[in-house]
matplotlib code that plots the C-alpha trace (Angstrom):
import matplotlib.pyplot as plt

x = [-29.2, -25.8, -23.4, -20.1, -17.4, -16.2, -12.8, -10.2, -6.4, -3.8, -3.5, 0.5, -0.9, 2.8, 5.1, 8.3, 11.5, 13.9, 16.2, 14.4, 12.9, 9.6, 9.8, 11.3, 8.3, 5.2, 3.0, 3.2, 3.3, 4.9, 2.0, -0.8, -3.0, -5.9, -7.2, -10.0, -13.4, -15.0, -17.6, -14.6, -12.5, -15.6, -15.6, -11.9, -12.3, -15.7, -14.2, -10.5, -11.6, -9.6, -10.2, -9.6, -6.7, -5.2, -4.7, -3.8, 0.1, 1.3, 4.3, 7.5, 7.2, 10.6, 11.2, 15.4, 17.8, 18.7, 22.4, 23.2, 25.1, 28.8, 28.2, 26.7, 29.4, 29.9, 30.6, 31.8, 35.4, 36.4, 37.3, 34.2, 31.8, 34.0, 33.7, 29.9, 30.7, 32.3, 29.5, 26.9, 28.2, 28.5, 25.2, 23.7, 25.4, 24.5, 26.2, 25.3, 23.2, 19.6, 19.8, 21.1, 18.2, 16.1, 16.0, 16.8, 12.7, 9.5, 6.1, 5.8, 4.3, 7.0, 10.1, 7.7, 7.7, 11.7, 12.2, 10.2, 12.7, 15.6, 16.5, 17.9, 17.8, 19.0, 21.2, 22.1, 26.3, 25.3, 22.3, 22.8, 20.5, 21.3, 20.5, 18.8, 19.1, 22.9, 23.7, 21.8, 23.9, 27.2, 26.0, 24.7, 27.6, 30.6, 28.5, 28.3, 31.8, 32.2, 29.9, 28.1, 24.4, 21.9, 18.2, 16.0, 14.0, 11.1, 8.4, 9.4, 5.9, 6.4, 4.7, 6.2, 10.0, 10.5, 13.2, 15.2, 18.9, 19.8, 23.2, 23.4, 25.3, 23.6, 20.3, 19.4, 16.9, 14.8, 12.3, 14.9, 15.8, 14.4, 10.7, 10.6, 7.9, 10.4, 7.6, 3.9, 1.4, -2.3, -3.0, -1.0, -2.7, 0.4, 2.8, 6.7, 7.9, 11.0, 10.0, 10.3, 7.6, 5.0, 1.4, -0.1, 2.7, 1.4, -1.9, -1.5, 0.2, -2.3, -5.5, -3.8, -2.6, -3.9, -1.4, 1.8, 1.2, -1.0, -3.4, -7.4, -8.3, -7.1, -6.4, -5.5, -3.3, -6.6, -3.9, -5.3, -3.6, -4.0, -0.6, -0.6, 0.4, 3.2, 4.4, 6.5, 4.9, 8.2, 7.0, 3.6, 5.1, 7.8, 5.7, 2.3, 0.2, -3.5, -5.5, -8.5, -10.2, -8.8, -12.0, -12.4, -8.4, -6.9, -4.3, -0.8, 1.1, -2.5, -1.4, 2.2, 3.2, 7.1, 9.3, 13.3, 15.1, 19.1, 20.4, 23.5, 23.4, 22.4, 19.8, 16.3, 14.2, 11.2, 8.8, 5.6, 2.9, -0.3, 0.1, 2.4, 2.9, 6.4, 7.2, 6.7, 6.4, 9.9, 8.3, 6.2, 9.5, 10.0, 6.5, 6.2, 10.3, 10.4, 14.0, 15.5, 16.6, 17.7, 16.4, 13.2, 14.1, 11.4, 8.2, 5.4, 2.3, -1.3, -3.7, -7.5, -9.4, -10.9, -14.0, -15.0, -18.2, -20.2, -18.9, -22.4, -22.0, -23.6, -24.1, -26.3, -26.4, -27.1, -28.8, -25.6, -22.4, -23.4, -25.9, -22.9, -20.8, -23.6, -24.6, -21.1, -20.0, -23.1, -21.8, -18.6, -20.1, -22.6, -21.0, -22.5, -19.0, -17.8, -17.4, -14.6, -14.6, -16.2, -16.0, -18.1, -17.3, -18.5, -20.2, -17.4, -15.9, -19.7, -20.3, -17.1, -17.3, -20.9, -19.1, -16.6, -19.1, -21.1, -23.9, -24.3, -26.2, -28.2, -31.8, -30.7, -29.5, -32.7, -34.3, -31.7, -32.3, -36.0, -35.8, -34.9, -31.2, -29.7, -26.6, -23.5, -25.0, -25.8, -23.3, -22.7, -21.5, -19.6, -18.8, -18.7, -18.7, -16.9, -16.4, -18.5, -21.6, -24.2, -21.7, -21.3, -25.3, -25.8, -23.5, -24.9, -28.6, -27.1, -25.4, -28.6, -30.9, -28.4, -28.3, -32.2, -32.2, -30.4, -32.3, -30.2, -31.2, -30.0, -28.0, -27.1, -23.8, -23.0, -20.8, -18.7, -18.1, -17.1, -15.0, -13.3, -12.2, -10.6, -9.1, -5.6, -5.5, -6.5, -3.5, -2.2, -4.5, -1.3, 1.0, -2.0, -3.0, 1.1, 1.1, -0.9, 0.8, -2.2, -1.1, -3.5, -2.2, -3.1, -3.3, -4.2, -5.5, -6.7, -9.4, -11.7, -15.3, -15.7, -13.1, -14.0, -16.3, -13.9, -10.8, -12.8, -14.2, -10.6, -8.5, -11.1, -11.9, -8.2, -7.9, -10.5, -9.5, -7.4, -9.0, -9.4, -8.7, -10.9, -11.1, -12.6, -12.9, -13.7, -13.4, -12.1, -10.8, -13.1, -13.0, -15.3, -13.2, -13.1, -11.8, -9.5, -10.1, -8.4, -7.9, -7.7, -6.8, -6.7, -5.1, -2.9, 0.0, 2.7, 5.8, 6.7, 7.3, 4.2, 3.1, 5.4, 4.0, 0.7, 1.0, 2.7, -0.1, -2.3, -0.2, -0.1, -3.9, -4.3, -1.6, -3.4, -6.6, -6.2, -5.5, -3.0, 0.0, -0.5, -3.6, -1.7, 1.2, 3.7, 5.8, 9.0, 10.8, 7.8, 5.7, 8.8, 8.9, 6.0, 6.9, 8.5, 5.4, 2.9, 4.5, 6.4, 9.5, 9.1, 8.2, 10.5, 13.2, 12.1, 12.2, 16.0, 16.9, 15.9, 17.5, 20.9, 20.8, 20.2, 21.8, 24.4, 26.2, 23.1, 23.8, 20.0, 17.6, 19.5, 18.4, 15.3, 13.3, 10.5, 12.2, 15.1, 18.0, 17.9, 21.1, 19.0, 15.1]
y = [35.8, 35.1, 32.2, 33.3, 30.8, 29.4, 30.3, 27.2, 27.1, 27.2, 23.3, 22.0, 21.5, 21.7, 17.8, 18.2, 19.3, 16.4, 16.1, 17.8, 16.8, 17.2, 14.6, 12.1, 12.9, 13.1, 10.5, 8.3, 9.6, 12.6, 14.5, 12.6, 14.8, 14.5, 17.8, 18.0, 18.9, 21.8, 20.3, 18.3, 22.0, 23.7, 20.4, 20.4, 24.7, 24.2, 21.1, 22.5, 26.1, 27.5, 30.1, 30.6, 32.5, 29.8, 28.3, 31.4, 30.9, 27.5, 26.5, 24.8, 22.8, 21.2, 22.2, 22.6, 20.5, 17.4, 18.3, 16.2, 17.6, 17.5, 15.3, 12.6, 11.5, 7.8, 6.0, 2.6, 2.6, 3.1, -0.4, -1.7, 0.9, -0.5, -3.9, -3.3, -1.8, -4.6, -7.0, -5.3, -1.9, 1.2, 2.3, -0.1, 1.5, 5.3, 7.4, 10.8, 12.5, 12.7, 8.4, 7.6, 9.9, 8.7, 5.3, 5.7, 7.6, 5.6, 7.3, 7.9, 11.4, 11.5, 11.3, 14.0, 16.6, 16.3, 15.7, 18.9, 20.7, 19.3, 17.2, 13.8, 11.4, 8.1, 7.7, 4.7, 4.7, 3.2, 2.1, -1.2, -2.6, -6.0, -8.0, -10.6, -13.0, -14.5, -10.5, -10.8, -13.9, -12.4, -8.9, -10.1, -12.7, -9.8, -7.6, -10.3, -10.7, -6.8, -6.7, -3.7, -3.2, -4.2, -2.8, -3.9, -1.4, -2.5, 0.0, 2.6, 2.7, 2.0, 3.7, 2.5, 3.5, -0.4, 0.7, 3.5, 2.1, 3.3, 1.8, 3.2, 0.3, -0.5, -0.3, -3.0, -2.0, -4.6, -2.8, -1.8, -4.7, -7.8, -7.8, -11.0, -13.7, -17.1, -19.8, -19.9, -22.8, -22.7, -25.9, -25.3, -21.6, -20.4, -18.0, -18.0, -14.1, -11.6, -9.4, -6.2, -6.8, -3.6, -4.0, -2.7, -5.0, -7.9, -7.3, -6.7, -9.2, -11.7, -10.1, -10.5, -14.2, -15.1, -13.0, -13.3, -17.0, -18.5, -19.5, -20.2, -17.8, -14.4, -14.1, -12.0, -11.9, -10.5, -8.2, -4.6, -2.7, 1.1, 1.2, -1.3, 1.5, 1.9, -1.6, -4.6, -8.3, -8.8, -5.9, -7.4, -10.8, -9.0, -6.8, -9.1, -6.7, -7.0, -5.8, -4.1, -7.1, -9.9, -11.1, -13.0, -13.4, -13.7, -11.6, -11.7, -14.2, -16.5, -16.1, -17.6, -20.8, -21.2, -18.7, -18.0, -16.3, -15.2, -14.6, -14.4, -18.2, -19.0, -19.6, -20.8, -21.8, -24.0, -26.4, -24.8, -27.5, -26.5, -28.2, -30.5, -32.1, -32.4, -30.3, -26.3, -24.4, -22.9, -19.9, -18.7, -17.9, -14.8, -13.9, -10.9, -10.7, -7.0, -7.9, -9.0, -12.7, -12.3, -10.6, -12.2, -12.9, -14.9, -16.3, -18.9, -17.2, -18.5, -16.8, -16.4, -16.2, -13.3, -13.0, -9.2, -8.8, -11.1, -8.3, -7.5, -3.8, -2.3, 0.5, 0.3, 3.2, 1.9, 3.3, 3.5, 1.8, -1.2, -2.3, -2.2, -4.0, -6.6, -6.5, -7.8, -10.0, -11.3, -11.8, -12.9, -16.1, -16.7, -19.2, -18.3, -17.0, -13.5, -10.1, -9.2, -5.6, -5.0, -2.3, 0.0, 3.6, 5.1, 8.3, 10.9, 8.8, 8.5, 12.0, 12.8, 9.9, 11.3, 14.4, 13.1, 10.7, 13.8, 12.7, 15.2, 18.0, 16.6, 15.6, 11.8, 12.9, 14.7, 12.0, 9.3, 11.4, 11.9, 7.7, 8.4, 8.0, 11.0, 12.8, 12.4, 8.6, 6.8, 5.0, 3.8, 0.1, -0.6, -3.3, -6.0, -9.3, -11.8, -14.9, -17.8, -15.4, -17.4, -17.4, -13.9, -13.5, -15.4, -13.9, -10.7, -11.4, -13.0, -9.8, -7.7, -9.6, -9.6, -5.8, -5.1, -7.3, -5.1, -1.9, -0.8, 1.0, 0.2, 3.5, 1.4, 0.3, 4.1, 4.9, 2.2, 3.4, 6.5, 4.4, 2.7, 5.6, 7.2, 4.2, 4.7, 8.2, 8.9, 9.0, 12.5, 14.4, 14.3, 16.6, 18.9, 18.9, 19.0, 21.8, 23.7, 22.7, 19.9, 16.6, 13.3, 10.1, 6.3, 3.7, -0.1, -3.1, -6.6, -7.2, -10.0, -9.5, -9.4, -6.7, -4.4, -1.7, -2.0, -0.7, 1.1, 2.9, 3.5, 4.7, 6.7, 8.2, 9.4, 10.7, 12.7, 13.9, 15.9, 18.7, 19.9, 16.5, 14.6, 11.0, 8.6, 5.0, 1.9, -1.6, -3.2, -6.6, -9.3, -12.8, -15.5, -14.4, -10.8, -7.4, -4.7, -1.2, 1.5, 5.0, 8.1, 11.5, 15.0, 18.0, 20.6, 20.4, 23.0, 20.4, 17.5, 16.4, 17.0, 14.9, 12.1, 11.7, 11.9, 9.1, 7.0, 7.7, 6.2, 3.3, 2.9, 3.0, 0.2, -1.8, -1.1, -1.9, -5.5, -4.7, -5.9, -4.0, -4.0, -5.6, -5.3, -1.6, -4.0, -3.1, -1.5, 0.5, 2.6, 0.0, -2.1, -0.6, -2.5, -5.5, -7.0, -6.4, -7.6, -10.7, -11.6, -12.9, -16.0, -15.4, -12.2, -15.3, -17.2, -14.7, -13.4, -17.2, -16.8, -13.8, -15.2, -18.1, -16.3, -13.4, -13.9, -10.8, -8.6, -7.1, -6.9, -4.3, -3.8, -0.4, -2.0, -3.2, -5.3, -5.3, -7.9, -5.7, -5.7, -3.1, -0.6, -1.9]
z = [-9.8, -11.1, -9.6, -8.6, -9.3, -6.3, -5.2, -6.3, -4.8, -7.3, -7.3, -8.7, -12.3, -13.4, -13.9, -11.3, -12.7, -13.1, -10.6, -7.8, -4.3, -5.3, -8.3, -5.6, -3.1, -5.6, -6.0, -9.4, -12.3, -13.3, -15.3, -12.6, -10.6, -9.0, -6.6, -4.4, -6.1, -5.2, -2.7, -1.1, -0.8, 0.7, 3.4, 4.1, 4.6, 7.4, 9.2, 10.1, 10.0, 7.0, 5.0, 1.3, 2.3, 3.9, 0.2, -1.8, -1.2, -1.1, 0.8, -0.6, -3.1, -3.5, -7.1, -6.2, -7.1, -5.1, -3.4, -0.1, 2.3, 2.9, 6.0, 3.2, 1.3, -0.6, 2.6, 0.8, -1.4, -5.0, -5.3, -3.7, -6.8, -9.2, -8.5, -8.8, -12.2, -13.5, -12.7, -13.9, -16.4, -15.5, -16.8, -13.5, -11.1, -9.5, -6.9, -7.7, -5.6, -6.8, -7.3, -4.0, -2.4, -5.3, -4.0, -0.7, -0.2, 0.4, 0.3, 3.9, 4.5, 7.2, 4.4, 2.2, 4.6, 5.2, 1.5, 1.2, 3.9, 2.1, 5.0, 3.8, 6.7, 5.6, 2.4, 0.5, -0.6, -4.5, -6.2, -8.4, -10.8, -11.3, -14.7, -13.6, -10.6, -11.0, -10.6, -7.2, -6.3, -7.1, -5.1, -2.2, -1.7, -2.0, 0.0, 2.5, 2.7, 2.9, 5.3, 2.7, 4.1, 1.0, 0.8, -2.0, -4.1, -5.8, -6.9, -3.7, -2.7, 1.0, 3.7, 6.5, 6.5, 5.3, 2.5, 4.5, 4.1, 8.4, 7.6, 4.2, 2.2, -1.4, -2.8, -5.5, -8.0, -9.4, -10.9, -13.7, -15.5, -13.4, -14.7, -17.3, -17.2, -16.7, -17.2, -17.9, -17.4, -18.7, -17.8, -14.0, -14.1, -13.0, -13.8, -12.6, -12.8, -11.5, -8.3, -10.3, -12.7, -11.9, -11.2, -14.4, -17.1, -15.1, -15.1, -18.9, -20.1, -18.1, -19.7, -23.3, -22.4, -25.9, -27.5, -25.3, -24.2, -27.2, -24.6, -25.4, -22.3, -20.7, -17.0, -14.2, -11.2, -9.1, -6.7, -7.4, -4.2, -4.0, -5.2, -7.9, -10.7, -9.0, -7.1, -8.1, -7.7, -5.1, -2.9, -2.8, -1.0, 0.5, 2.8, 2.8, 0.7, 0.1, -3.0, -3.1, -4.4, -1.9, 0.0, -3.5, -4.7, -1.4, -0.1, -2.0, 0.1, -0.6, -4.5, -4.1, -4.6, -4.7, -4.3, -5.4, -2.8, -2.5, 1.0, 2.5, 3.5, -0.1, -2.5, -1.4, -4.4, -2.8, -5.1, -6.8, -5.2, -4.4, -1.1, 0.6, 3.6, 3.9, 7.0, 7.8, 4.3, 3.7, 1.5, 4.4, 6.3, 3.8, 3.1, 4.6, 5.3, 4.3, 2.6, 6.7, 4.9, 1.5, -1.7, -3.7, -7.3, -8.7, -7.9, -8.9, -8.7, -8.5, -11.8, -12.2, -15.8, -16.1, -17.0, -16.3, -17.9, -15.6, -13.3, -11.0, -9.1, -6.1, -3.7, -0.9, 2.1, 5.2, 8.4, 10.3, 11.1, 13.4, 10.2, 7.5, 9.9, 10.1, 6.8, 5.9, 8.6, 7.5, 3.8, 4.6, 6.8, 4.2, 2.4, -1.1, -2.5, -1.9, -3.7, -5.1, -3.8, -0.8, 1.0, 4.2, 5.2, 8.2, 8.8, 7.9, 5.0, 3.6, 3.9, 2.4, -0.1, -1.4, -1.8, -4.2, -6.0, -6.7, -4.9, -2.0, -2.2, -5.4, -5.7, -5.1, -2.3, -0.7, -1.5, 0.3, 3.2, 3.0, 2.8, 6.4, 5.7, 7.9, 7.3, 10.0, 10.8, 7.4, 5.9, 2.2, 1.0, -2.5, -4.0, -7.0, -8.0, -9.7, -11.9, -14.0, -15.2, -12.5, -9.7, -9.8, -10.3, -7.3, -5.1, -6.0, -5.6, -2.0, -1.2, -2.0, -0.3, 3.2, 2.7, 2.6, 5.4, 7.5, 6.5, 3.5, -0.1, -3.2, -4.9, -8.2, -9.3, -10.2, -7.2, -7.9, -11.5, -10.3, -7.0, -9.9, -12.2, -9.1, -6.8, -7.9, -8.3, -5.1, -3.7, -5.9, -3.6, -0.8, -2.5, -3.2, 0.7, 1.7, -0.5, 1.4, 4.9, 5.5, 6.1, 5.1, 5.9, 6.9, 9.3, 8.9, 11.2, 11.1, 13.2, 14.1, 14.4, 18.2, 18.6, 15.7, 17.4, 20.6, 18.4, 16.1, 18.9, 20.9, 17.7, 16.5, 19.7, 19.7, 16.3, 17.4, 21.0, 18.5, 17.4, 14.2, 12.6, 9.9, 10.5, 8.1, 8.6, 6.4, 6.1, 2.7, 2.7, 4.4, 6.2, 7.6, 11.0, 10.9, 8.4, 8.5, 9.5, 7.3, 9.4, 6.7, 8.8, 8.1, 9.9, 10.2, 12.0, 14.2, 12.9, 11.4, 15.0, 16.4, 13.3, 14.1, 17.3, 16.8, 14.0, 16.6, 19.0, 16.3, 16.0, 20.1, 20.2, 17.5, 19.3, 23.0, 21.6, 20.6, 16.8, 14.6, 13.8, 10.2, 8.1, 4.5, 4.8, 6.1, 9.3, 8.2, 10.5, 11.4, 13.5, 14.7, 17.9, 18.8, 17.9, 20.4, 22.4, 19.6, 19.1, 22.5, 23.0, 21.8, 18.5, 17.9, 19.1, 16.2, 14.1, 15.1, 14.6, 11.1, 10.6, 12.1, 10.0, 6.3, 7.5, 10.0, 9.0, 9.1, 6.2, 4.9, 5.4, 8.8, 11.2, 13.2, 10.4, 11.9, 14.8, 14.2, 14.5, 18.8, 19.6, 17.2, 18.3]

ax = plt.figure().add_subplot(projection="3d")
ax.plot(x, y, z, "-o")
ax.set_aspect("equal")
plt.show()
């Protein structure tokens, strides 16, 4: 009998046209795409009840021109843009339109679905992109004395509102010009470079250390987040980021070792030891800062040699979710050295993760489930190793022999080749899904071991008291104390209100459940409502001293972000 092709939506195969919503609100690069498979399409149809007509006609898909409305205007003087313009040219400072909504967008879902409506909530007045850090100085210092609100813009991958100028003011771009390597040591294994370096030039220029630095080995920076195509090494500290390969690196803030900070108060440039005891670590006060103190210019960064062909891979698929969860507490308290990537799904991430992998519906996957291995309960492991070529042997055979323990199968390291081709293109599927009036989005939160089913169980059970609503679940970044849990929805929605709320919902349950606020997104504006209540008013005191003292004009990243700002908190 003869197949029939399978019906496939008219997916955005087509780069956005320059100056419209759409290419402020798509995902990297301009000419990336990645759409759901067919098996994936066919999942997404069955579990929210859609039909293929329900993708025959997308809806808008913000190909107009960026115009803000007449009740947007430059809200900061002549004298005040043209003082920027002496400083740093004219070719470094915007205030047309498309720049000032340009940088004014994160990668929220929530700004996509009002860019997509045309609806531009919160516009800078200018965008500067200073030279290099004496530009910052000179910026931050007039703007101070203006009292001209100043948000930093590094790579615009935020997700959680943490670059929306509220008070509009200026936008300083650092990914533009401020992205120079100032010092590196070989024999420190250290590197000293500006905040608006990206992921991937990093990265680079570490693996060919011979040929930039004349150094006898290469190295890496070992900070692979989900957005690393598209993030600067400032954001990174900034908003506390994690990479997908920190149970082994450590998360960004573990990598830093000085750092060069401007702020309204002044200049904070603290001492590159790799441990002192003289007093509370100065640094730490704007790790994780979010912009609130002052603007990061440079920083002294731990590096790794790489050595990626002792890399050891593996895939193992657990009998259920308890065993993966023991499995790797069980890995992360072994004490033999950890993984670099690690990483357990639950039931619907595994069955939708064999989907994409190829897997389901194959003769490997008859016989994982003849194996006993049932679909809806099993769930799969990934991971790999690294380091010195018996170190990483080790820690695999280690890893392998905790994971038969606990009932698992080996699937070979092919998973994770396929994991790897796709773990920063993931993220392209959104505008796909958006198109189509589906929304996917994510919530983070640390947890330690004890309390993992107990909020596992709680925000999971109200993603799901939704209905019609995907929810897949893993855990990716591991400790001798506890992990993250990483919530990835799916649904459709009436409005981008009921959206809002039912994100914040998610965020309530996390917060109710004993969970951390954030793991590695930051806080932003999106989760500082709960701060005050995380933290208690002690701490949030300590932290509005801070503020006060760098910033006592509030001119940075003001309009609630993480909280600080109490007349708009």
């Amino acid at each position: 009998m003869k197949k029939t092709n399978p019906h496939r939506p008219g997916w955005r195969r087509t780069t956005p046209i320059e100056g419209s919503y759409r290419s402020i609100f798509k995902w990297g690069a301009p000419d990336g795409f990645k759409h759901p498979n067919d098996k994936l399409y066919s999942f997404l149809k069955e579990a929210l009840r859609m039909t293929d007509a329900d993708f025959d006609q997308p809806g808008s898909q913000g190909d107009e021109p960026v115009k803000l409305p007449p009740q947007a205007p430059v809200g900061i003087s002549d004298r005040h843009l043209a003082h920027f313009i002496a400083l740093v040219g004219d070719e470094n400072v915007n205030a047309d339109d498309f720049s000032r909504l340009k940088y004014s967008s994160g990668k929220t879902t929530e700004e996509a679905l009002a860019l997509r409506r045309h609806h531009a909530v919160n516009i800078a007045d200018a965008v500067v992109h200073p030279r290099h850090a004496e530009d910052v100085i000179e910026i931050v210092g007039y703007c101070d004395q203006h009292r001209i609100p100043v948000t930093t813009y590094g790579g615009g991958s935020s997700v959680t509102l943490g670059l929306s100028p509220v008070k509009g003011g200026v936008i300083l771009v650092t990914q533009t010009h401020m992205n120079r390597v100032l010092d590196f040591s070989e024999k420190n294994q250290t590197i000293t470079v500006e905040c608006g370096m990206m992921g991937p030039a990093y990265e680079s220029l570490l693996n060919n250390a011979p040929d930039h630095f004349d150094t006898g080995r290469r190295y890496t920076g070992g900070h692979f987040p989900q957005s690393f195509e598209y993030s600067t090494i400032g954001g990174w500290i900034m908003a506390r980021g994690s990479g997908q390969q920190s149970s082994y690196y450590g998360d960004a803030c573990d990598l830093v070792l000085s750092l060069n900070v401007v702020t309204p108060a002044g200049t904070i440039k603290t001492k590159n030891f790799p441990s002192a005891a003289t007093g509370p670590a100065i640094h730490d006060f704007f790790k994780g800062s979010e912009g609130t103190y002052g603007v990061l210019v440079n920083a002294t960064l731990r590096i790794f040699r790489h050595m990626p062909k002792h890399r050891k891979r593996f895939c193992f698929i657990f009998p259920g979710w308890t065993d993966a969860i023991t499995a790797v507490r069980d890995i992360s308290q072994g004490e033999f050295g950890m993984p670099s990537m690690l990483r357990i799904s639950d039931a619907e991430e595994t069955a939708i993760g064999l989907k994409q992998f190829g897997i389901d519906g194959t003769l490997a996957d008859m016989f994982i489930t003849a194996r006993g291995y049932k679909p809806g309960i099993r769930c799969i492991g990934i991971g790999h190793t690294e380091g010195e070529k018996k170190f990483s042997k080790c820690v695999y055979r280690n890893i392998r022999k905790i994971c038969r323990g606990h009932g698992a199968m080996s699937l070979t390291g092919y998973p994770v080749r396929k994991w790897e081709q796709s773990r920063f293109s993931d993220p392209y599927i959104r505008e796909d899904l958006n198109d189509f009036n589906l929304i996917i989005d994510t919530l983070e939160t640390s947890v330690t071991w004890d309390n993992l089913i107990p909020v596992y169980d709680r925000v999971r059970g109200y993603i799901k008291s939704r209905p019609l609503t995907i929810c897949m679940t893993h855990c990716s970044h591991f400790y001798p104390q506890g992990t993250n849990l990483y919530f990835i929805f799916i649904g459709r929605f009436e409005s981008s209100r009921s959206y809002i709320d039912f994100q914040r919902g998610i965020i309530s349950a996390i917060a109710d459940s004993g969970g951390a606020l954030s793991h590695h997104h930051g806080i932003g504006k999106m989760a500082a409502p709960w701060m005050d209540a995380y933290l208690g008013p002690e701490q949030m005191a300590a932290l509005r001293c801070l503020k006060k003292h760098f910033d006592p004009n509030g001119i940075m990243n003001p309009g609630g972000t993480l909280g600080l700002d109490p007349e708009i908190h």
